[in-house]
C-alpha positions in Angstrom: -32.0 -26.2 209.1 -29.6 -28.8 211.2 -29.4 -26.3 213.9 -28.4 -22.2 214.8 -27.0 -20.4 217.4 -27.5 -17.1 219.3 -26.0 -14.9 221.9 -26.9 -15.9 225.3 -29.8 -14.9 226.7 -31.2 -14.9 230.7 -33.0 -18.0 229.5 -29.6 -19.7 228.7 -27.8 -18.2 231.7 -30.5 -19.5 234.1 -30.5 -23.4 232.7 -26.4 -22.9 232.5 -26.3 -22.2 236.2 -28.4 -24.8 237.4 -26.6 -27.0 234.9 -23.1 -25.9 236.6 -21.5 -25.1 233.5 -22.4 -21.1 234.1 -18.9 -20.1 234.6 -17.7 -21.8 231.5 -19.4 -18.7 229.3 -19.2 -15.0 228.8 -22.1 -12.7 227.9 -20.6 -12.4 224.3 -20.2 -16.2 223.4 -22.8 -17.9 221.2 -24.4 -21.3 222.6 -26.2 -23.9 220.4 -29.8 -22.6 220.7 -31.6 -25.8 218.1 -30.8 -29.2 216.6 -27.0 -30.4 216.4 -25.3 -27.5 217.8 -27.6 -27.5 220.9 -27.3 -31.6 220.9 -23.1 -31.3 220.3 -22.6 -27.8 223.0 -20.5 -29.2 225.7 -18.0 -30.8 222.7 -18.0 -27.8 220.4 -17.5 -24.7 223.2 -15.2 -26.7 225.6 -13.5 -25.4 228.4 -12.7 -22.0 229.5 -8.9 -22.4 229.9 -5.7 -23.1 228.5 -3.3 -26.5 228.3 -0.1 -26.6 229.2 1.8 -29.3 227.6 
């Protein structure tokens, strides 16, 4: 296994709000829980948002 993830749990939402990325989630999105998805988070979730161009 290279890595899973998994609904967020008050584990996750505790480190996220120390972290100050807390408000970048919802209750129903998945976070990188192990190996390269936890290592490559921040790049593959992004930002909560949109782009005007």
């Amino acid at each position: 296994m290279i890595g899973y993830v998994s609904k967020i749990n008050d584990k996750d939402v505790e480190r996220l709000d120390k972290e100050g990325k807390l408000a970048n989630y919802a209750s129903t999105h998945d976070i990188g829980k192990l190996g390269i998805e936890r290592y490559y988070e921040d790049v593959l979730h992004g930002q909560t948002g949109y782009e005007e161009g």
